[in-house]
C-alpha positions in Angstrom: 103.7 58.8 113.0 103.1 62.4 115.1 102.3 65.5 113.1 103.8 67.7 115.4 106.8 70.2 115.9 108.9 70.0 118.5 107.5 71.0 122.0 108.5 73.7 124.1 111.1 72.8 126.9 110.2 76.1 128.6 108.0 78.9 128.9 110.4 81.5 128.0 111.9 79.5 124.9 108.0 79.4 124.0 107.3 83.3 124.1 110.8 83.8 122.5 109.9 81.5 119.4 106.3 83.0 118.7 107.8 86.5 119.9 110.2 86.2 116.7 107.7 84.7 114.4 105.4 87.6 115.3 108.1 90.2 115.1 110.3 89.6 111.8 107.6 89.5 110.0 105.8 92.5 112.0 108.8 94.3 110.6 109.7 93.6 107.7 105.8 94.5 106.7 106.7 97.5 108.3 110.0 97.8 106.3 108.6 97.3 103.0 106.1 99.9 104.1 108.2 102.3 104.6 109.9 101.6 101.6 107.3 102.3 99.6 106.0 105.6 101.0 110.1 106.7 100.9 111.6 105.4 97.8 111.6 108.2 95.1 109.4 106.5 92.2 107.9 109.3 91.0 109.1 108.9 87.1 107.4 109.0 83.6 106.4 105.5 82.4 108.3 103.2 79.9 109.0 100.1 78.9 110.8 99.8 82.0 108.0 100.0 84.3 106.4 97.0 82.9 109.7 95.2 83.5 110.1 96.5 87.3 106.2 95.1 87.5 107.6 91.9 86.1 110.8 92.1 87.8 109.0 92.8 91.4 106.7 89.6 90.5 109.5 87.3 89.6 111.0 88.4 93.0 107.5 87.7 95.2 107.7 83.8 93.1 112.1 83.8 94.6 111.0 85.3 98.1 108.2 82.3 97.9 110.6 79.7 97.0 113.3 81.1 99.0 110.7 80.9 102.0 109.5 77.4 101.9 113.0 75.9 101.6 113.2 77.7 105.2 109.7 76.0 106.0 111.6 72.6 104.9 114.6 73.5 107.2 112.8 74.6 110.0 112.7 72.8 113.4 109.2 75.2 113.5 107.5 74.7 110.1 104.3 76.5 111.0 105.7 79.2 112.3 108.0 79.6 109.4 105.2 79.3 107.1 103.4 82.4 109.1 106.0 84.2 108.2 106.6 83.7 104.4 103.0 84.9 104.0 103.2 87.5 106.1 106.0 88.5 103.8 105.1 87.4 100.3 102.0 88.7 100.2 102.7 92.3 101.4 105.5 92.3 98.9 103.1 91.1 96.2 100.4 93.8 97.0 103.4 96.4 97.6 104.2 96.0 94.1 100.4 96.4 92.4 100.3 99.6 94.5 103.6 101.2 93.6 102.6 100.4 89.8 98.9 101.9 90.6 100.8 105.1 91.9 103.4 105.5 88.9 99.7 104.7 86.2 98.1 107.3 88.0 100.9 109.5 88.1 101.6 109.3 84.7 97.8 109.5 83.0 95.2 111.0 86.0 92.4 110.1 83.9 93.4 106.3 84.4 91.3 105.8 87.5 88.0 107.9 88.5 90.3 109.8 90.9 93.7 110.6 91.0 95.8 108.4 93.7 98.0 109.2 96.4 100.6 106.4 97.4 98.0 105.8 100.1 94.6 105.8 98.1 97.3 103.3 95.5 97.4 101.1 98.4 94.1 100.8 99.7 92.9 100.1 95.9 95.4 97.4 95.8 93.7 95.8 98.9 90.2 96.2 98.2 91.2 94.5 94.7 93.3 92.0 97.2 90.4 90.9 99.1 87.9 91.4 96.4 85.5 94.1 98.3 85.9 96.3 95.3 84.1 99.9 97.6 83.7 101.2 94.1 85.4 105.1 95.0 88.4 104.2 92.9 88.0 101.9 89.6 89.9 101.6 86.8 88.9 103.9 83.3 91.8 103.1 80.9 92.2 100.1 78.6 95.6 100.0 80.2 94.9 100.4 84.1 92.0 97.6 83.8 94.4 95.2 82.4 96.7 95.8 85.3 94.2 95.3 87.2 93.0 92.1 85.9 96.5 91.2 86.0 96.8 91.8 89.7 93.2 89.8 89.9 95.2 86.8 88.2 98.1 87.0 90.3 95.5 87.2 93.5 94.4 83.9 92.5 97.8 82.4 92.2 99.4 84.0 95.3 95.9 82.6 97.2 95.3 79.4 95.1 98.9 78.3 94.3 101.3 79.7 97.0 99.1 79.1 99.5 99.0 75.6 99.1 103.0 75.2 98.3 103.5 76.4 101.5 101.2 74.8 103.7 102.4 71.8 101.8 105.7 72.8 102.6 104.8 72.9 106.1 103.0 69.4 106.3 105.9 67.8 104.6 108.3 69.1 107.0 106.2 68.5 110.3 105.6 64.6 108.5 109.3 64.6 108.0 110.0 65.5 111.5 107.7 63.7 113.5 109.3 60.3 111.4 112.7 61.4 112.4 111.1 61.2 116.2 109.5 58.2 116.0 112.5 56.4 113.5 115.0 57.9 116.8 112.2 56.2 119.7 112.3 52.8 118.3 115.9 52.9 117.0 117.2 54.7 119.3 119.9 57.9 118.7 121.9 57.8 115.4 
């Protein structure tokens, strides 16, 4: 039983497959991006801040799940699998940052420096890929729990939804390559 997708009956339909699974998600990074630098979230902190942090998180699990019934669908598995990282995990770090901005807003004293929505950002990512520069750590009872929250959720977004989907994308190639070999020996149905 092959493990394969389908191959390429041209060179153009090649470029225009990896073109689109370089560029959707190549925008909507870009997208979300922008979103966060232009959405006005400068407000006081409350109760429901903790549920937009939880809210946001439930979303990264639906954009997950969403994402890997595409990989299950998709006559390109890998490349659909690309492409829910390359949107779940900006999301997910997205998220963490905009929360880090609002904290640091809201108390300056909760980090050793006050953050920009660009210094909230490159915290989140140094926290992301655990290379923790030291210029910006966390003071407050409160910010250190959000960010061993964020730690936590690292783990699962790495450990957990990484494996769903490359699961997801095995499955699907298994699934396909039997379809191929059932249709060689059975001929079309």
């Amino acid at each position: 039983m092959p493990d394969t997708e389908p191959a390429f009956r041209t060179r153009p339909e090649m470029r225009h497959v990896v073109a689109l699974a370089v560029i959707r998600p190549t925008l909507t990074v870009i997208g979300l991006v922008a979103l966060y630098y232009l959405l006005p979230v400068d407000r006081s902190l409350t109760g429901w801040t903790l549920l937009g942090l939880v809210g946001g998180l439930v979303f990264v699990v639906v954009v997950i799940v969403w994402e890997i019934r595409m990989i299950l669908r998709s006559d390109r598995p890998t490349l659909q699998g690309i492409q829910a990282l390359a949107i779940s995990v900006p999301l997910f770090l997205l998220i963490f940052a905009n929360v880090y901005y609002l904290v640091a807003l809201n108390n300056p004293v909760s980090f050793t420096e006050s953050l920009t929505r660009t210094d909230a950002l490159y915290f989140t990512v140094t926290v992301f890929a655990t290379v923790g520069f030291g210029d910006i750590t966390p003071v407050t009872e409160g910010a250190r729990i959000l960010v061993t929250a964020q730690m936590v959720g690292n783990l699962l977004l790495i450990g957990v939804a990484l494996r769903v989907v490359l699961t997801a994308v095995q499955h699907s190639r298994r699934r396909r390559g039997q379809l191929a070999h059932d249709e060689d020996h059975d001929g079309p149905t």
